[in-house]
C-alpha positions in Angstrom: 36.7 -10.1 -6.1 35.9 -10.1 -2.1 35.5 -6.2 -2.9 33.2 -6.7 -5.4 30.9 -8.9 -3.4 31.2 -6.6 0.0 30.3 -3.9 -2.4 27.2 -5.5 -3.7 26.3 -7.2 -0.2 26.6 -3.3 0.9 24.2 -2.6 -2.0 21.3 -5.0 -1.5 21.6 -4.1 2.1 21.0 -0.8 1.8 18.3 -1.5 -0.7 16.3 -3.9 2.1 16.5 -0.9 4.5 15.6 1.6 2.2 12.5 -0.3 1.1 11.3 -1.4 4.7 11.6 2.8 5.3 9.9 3.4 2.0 6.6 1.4 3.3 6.6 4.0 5.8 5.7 6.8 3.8 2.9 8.9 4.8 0.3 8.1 2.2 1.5 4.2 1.9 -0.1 4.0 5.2 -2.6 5.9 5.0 -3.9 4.0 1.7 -3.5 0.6 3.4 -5.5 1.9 6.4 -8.2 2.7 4.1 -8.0 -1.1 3.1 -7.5 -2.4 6.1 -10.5 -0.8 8.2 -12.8 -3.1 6.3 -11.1 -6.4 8.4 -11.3 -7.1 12.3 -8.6 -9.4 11.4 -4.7 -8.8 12.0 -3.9 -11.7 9.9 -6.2 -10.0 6.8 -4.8 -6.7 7.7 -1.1 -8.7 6.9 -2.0 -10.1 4.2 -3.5 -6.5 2.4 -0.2 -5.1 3.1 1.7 -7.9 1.7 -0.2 -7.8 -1.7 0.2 -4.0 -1.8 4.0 -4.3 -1.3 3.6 -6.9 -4.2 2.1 -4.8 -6.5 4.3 -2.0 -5.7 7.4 -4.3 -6.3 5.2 -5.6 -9.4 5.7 -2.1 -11.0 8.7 -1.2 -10.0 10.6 -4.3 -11.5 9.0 -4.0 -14.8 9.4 -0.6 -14.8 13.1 -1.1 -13.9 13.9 -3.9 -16.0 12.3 -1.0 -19.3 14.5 1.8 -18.4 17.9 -0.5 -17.4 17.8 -2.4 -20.2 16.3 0.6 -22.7 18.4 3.5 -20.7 15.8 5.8 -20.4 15.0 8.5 -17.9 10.8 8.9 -16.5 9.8 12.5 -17.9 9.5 14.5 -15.1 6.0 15.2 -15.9 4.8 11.8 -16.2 6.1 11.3 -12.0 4.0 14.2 -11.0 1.0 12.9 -13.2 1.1 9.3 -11.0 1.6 11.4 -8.0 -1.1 13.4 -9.1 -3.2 9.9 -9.7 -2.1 9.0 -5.8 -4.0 11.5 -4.4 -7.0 11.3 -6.4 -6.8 7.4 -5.8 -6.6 8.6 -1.7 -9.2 10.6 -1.8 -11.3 8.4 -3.3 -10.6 5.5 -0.7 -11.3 7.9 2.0 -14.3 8.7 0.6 -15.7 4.9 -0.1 -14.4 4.3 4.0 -17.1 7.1 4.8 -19.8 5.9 2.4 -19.0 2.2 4.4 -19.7 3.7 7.6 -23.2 5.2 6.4 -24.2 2.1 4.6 -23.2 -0.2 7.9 -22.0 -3.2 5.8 -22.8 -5.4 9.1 -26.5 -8.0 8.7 -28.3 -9.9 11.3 -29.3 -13.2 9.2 -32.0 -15.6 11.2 -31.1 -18.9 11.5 -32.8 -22.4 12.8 -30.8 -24.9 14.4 -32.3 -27.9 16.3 -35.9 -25.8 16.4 -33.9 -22.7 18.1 -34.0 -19.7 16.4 -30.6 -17.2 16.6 -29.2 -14.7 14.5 -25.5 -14.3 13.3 -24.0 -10.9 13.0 -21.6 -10.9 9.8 -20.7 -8.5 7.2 -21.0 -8.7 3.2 -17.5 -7.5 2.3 -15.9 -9.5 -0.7 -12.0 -10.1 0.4 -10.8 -11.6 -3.2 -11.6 -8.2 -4.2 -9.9 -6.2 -1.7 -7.0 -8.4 -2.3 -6.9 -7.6 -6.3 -7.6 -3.8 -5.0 -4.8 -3.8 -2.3 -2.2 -4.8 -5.3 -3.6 -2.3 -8.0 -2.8 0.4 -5.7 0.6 -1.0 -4.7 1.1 -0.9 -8.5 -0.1 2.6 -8.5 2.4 3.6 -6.1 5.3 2.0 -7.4 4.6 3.8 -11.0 4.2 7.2 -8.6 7.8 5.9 -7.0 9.7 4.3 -9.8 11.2 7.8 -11.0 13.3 8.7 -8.0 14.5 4.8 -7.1 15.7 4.7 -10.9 17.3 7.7 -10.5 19.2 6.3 -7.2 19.7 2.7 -9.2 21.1 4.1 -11.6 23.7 6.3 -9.5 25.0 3.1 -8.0 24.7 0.0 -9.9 27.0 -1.0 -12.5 25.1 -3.5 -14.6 21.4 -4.2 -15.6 21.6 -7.3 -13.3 22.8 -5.6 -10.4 20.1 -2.9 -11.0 17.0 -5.3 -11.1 18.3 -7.2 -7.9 18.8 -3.7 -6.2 15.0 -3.1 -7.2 13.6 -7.1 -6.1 15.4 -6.6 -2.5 14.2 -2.9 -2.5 10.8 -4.9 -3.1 11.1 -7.7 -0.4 12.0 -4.6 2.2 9.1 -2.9 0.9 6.5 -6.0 1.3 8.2 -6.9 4.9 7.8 -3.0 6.3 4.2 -3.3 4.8 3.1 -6.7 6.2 4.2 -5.2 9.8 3.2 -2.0 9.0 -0.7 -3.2 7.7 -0.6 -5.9 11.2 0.3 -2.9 13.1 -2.5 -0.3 11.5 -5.1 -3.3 12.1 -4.7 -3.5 16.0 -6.6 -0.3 16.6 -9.5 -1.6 14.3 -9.2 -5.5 16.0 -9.3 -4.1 19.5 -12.1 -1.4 18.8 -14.3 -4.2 16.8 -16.6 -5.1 20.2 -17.1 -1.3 20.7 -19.0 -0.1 17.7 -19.1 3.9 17.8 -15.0 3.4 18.6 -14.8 1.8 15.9 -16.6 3.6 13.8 -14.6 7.0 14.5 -11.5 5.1 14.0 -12.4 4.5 10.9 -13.9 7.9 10.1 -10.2 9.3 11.5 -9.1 6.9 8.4 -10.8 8.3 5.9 -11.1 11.4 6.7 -6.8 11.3 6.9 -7.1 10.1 3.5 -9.0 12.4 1.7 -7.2 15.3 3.7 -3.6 13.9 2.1 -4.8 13.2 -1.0 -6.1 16.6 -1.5 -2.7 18.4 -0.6 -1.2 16.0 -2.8 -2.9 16.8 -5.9 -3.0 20.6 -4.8 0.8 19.9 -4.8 1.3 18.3 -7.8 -0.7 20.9 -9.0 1.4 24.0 -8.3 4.9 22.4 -9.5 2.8 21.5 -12.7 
C-alpha cells in the first residue's frame, strides 16, 4: 500500500514538473506574448496566462477523460492538423499585434473638471474579450498537445482515475508556469510603457516572432503531411 501511494505521489509529481516545463514551449510563449502586449499591467499579463493554462487544461481533461474511458488512440493526422491550426492561429496573432501598432489603439479624450480643461490618455481595448481569447487559444493548444501527453498517460497510469488526475496536476503545473511565465513576458512591455517607440518595437519584435513561428510550423506540418 505505502508503494502504491509513493508510486502515484512520484506520478503526480512528475506530472506538475512536466506541465510547469510544458508552458515553456516555444510557441506557448510566443502566443501569450501576442496577448499580453495589449496590457501595461503585470497583474493583466498574470491573469492572460492563467486563463490560457485554463483553457489548455480545459481540453486536455475532456479530451483525456474521451480516450481513458473510450481507449482510443488521436489519429496521427488529426495532431498534425491542430498543430497545423497552431501556427495559422500564430500567425494571425502576430499579424493583428502589427495592425495594433498602425491603428495606435491609444485616445486623448477632453475633459472639464472644476472649469479646468485636461485630457486623459487611455486606450479602447476590451479585456473580457481578451480573456475569452486567451482561453480559446489555450484550448487550441491543448487539442494540438493532447496526442503525445495521452500517449505518455497511458504508458504509466494504471486506471482511468489515475490517468485524469495525472492530466488535472499536468494542468495546475501548466497554469502555474504560465501565470509566471505571462508576469514575466509583461515586464518588458510595463517598463517600456512611458517610452513609446520602445515600446512599440517590443511589440513589433512580438509579432513579428509570431508570424515567423507560425509560418515554420505550418511549413512543418506541411512536409510530414
Amino acid at each position: 500500500m505505502d508503494q502504491v501511494v509513493v508510486k502515484l505521489a512520484a506520478l503526480l509529481g512528475f506530472g506538475l514538473i512536466l506541465g510547469f516545463k510544458h508552458a515553456l514551449d516555444a510557441d506557448h510563449v510566443v502566443a501569450v506574448s501576442t496577448i499580453v502586449s495589449k496590457t501595461k499591467s503585470l497583474k493583466k499579463s498574470s491573469i492572460f496566462g492563467a486563463l490560457w493554462g485554463a483553457g489548455h487544461t480545459t481540453t486536455l481533461f475532456l479530451s483525456g477523460l474521451i480516450i481513458l474511458i473510450l481507449k482510443i488512440t488521436i489519429p496521427a493526422k488529426l495532431a498534425y492538423f491542430f498543430e497545423g491550426c497552431v501556427g495559422v492561429v500564430l500567425v494571425f496573432m502576430g499579424l493583428d499585434v502589427l495592425r495594433n501598432l498602425r491603428k495606435n489603439n491609444m485616445h486623448n479624450h477632453l475633459h472639464i473638471h472644476e472649469n479646468v480643461k485636461h485630457s486623459h490618455e487611455h486606450n479602447h481595448i476590451d479585456l473580457h474579450h481578451h480573456h475569452k481569447r486567451s482561453f480559446l487559444i489555450g484550448m487550441l493548444h491543448g487539442l494540438a498537445g493532447s496526442a503525445a501527453l495521452m500517449l505518455l498517460v497511458l504508458t504509466t497510469v494504471k486506471s482511468t482515475f489515475q490517468g485524469l488526475l495525472f492530466i488535472l496536476i499536468f494542468g495546475i503545473g501548466s497554469m502555474a508556469g504560465m501565470f509566471i511565465t505571462s508576469a514575466i513576458i509583461g515586464l518588458p512591455f510595463v517598463l517600456t510603457s512611458r517610452f513609446e517607440r520602445i515600446n512599440e518595437a517590443v511589440k513589433l519584435l512580438a509579432g513579428t516572432i509570431s508570424i515567423i513561428l507560425g509560418i515554420t510550423i505550418v511549413f512543418e506540418i506541411w512536409r510530414i503531411i
